[in-house]
C-alpha positions in Angstrom: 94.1 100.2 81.0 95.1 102.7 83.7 93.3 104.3 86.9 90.0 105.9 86.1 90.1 108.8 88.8 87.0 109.6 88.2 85.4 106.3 89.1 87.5 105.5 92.0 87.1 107.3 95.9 90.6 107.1 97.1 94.6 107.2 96.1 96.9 105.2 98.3 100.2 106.3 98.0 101.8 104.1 100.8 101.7 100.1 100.3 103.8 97.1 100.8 104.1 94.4 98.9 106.1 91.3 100.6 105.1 88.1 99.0 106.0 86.9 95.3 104.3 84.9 93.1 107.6 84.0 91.5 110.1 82.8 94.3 109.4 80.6 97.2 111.1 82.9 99.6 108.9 86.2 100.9 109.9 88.9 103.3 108.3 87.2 106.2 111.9 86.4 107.0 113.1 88.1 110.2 111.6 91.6 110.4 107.6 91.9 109.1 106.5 89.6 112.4 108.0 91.9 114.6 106.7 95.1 112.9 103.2 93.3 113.1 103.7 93.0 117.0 104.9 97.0 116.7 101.6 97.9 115.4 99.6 95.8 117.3 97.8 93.4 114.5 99.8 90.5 115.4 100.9 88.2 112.3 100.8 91.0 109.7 99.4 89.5 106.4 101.9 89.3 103.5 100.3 90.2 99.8 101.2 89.3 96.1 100.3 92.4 93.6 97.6 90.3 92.5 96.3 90.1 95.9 97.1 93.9 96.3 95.1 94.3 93.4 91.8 92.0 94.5 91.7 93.9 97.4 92.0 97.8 96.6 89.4 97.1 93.5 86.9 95.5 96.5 87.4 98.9 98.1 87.1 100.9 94.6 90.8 102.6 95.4 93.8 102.6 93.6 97.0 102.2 95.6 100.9 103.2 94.8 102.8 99.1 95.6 106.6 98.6 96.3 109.1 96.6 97.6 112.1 97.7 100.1 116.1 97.6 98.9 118.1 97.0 101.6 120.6 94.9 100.1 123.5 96.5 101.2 121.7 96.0 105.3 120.8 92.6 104.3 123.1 91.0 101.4 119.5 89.6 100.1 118.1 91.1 97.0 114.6 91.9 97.8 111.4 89.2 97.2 109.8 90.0 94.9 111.7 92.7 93.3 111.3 95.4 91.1 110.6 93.9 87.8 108.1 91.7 89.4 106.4 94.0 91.2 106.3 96.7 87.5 105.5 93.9 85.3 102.4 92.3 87.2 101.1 96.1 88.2 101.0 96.8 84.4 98.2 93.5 84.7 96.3 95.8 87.1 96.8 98.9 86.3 93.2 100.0 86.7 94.4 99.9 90.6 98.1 99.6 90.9 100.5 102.1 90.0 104.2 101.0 90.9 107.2 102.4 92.2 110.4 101.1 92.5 113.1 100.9 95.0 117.0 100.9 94.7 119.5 100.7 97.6 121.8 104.0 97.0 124.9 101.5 97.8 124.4 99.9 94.8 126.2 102.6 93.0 126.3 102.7 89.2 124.5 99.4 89.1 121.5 100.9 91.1 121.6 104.0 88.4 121.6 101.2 86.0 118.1 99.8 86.8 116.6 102.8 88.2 117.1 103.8 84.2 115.7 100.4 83.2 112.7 100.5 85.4 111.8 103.9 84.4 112.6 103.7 80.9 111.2 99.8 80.4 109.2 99.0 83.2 106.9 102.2 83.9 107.5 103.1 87.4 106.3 105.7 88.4 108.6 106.6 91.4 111.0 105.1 93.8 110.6 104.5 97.7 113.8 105.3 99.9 113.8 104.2 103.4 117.2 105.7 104.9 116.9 104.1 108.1 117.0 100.8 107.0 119.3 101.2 103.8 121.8 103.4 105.8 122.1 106.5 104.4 121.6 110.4 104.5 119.3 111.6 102.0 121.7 114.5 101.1 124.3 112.5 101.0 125.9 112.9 97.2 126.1 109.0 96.9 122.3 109.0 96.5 122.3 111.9 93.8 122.9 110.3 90.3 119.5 108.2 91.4 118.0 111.4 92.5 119.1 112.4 88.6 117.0 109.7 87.1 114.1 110.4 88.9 113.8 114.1 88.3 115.0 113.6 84.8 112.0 111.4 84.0 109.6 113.3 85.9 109.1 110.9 88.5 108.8 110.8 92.6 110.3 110.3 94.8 109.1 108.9 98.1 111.4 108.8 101.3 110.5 107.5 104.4 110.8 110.0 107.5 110.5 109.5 111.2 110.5 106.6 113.4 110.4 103.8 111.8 108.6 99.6 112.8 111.4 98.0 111.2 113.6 97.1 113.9 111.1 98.2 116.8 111.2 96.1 119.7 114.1 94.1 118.5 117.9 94.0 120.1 119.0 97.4 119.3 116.8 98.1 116.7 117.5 95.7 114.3 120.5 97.8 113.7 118.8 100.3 112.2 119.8 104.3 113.4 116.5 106.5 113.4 119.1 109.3 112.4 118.6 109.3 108.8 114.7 109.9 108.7 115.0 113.8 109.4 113.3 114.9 107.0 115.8 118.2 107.5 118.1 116.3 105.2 115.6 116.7 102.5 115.6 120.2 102.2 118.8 120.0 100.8 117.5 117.2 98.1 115.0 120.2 97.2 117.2 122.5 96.7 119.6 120.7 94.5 116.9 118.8 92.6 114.1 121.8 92.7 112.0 120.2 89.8 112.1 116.6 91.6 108.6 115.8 93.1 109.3 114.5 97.1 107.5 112.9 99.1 107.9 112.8 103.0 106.0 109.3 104.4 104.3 109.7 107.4 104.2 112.1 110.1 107.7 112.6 111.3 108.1 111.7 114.6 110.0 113.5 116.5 110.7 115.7 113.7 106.8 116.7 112.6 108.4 120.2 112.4 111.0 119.9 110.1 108.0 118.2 108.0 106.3 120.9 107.6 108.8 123.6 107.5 110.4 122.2 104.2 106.9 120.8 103.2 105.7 124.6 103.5 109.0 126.2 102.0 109.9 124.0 99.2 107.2 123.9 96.6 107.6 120.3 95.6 107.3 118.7 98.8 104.4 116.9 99.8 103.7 114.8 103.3 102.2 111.6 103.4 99.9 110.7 106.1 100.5 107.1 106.3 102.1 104.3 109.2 99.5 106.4 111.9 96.1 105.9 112.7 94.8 109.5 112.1 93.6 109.8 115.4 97.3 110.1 116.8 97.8 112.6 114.5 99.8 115.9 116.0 97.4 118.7 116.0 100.0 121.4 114.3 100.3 118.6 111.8 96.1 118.8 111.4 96.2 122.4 111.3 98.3 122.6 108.5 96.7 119.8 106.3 94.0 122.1 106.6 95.4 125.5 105.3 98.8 125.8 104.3 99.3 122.1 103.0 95.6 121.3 102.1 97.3 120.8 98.1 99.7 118.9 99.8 99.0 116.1 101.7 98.2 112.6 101.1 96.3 109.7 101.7 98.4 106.5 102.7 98.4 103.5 104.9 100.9 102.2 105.3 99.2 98.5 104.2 99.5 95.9 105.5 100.4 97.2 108.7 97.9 99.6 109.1 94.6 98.6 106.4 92.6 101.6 104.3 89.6 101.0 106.5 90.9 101.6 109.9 93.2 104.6 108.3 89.8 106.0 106.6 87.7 105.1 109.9 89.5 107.3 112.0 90.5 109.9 109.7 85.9 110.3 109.4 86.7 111.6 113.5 89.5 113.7 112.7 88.6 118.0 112.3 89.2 118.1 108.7 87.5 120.6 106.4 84.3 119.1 104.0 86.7 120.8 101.7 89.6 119.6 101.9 88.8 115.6 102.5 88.6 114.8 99.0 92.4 117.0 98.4 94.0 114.4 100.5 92.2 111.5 99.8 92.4 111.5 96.1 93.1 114.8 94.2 96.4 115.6 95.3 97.8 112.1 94.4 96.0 112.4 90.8 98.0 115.5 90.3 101.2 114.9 91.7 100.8 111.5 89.8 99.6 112.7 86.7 96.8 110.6 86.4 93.8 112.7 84.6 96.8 115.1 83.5 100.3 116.5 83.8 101.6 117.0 87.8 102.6 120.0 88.5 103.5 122.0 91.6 100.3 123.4 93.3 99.3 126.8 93.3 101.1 129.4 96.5 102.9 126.9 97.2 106.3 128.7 96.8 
């Protein structure tokens, strides 16, 4: 079994999972309660991937599920990890598709099982957040996993912008804001031009780096999750309707922000008839190759 595009309304390519079905410890632990306060929803709910999965298929969606590496901010290996996460998505895959995530610090170990999840496990991309693992995308210390992804055709999905983790707390948590230009991805696309990037979110304070390399570099797409739509910038609008309309993406950044609010608010928001159903489903089919091989969309270059 594996998404039905056809039969579902929406692709979410930005969701959390923080709870395991396996291990007693989740990542409630000293960070999602204060992102919850950050976005103003109090407690924020914590999911297994079969509770992911319940409640995308009440909503007829499909959803792309992953954990956070930050073992080299943390020491802790992330609950649930990986394998969890791959192994009860291939249970659901009629509305989960998974993607992995490995710390860049790890070194040849991380290479290691980013080859194993790929290879054994299905994943079908990997989720960086530089701000909390510490590190500059370009930075060559992250390339042999950049290697594994683009040799396997996958994505890869980077988190850009200000970020909840840390907001609120003494200094941050810790975490430096630096690393999420997404200017430091322009250099990933150029040095891995057949590797599929995503930039998560809209990229405050750097929306214009977004959509410069976004516009430039023919494999990078934007995100539109961690934002109620109606915050949106408007340059950021304007191009999701014209020069980006192939790509930009629906995501939500759940549980901190849920589908229906996201999809609520983006009903108010000045996008074209036409182009609703490109960032709500049809880009993510193609880029993920559901319904047939991704490829780079057309005048894009």
């Amino acid at each position: 079994m594996s998404v039905d595009v056809t039969s579902i309304t929406a692709i979410d390519v930005h969701t959390h999972v923080h709870r395991s079905v396996r291990a007693a410890r989740d990542e409630t632990a000293g960070g999602n309660e204060a992102m919850g306060a950050y976005f103003g929803i109090g407690s924020m709910p914590h999911y297994t991937v079969p509770e992911l999965a319940d409640y995308y298929r009440q909503r007829n969606m499909a959803c792309v599920a992953f954990t956070i590496d930050s073992v080299s901010a943390t020491g802790e290996e992330p609950v649930p990890d990986n394998i969890e996460i791959a192994e009860l998505a291939a249970e659901h895959a009629d509305v989960i598709i998974p993607f992995a995530s490995v710390d860049p610090a790890r070194g040849a170990a991380g290479v290691r099982l980013a080859r194993r999840l790929a290879d054994d496990f299905g994943v079908r991309g990997f989720k960086f957040h530089p701000s909390v693992q510490g590190f500059y995308p370009n930075d060559r210390m992250a390339y042999p996993l950049y290697e594994v992804i683009a040799s396997r055709g996958l994505v890869a999905l980077f988190h850009t912008g200000q970020t909840g983790a840390g907001a609120g707390t003494r200094g941050g948590g810790g975490i430096r804001l630096k690393y999420a230009n997404p200017l430091y991805l322009d250099d990933v696309a150029v040095d891995f031009p057949d590797l599929d990037i995503i930039l998560a979110h809209p990229s405050f304070p750097w929306q214009d780096e977004a959509l410069s390399v976004a516009t430039h570099k023919p494999r990078v797409y934007i995100d539109l999750s961690g934002w109620s739509p109606k915050y949106f910038p408007p340059l950021l609008v304007r191009y999701a309707n014209t020069l980006l309309r192939e790509k930009v993406l629906f995501g939500s950044d759940f549980p901190a922000i849920t589908p229906d609010r996201w999809i609520k608010d983006f009903e108010d928001l000045d996008i074209k008839p036409e182009v609703r159903p490109l960032i709500m489903k049809e880009n993510a089919a193609r880029l993920l190759g559901l319904g047939g091989p991704a490829q780079a969309p057309a005048g894009s270059g």
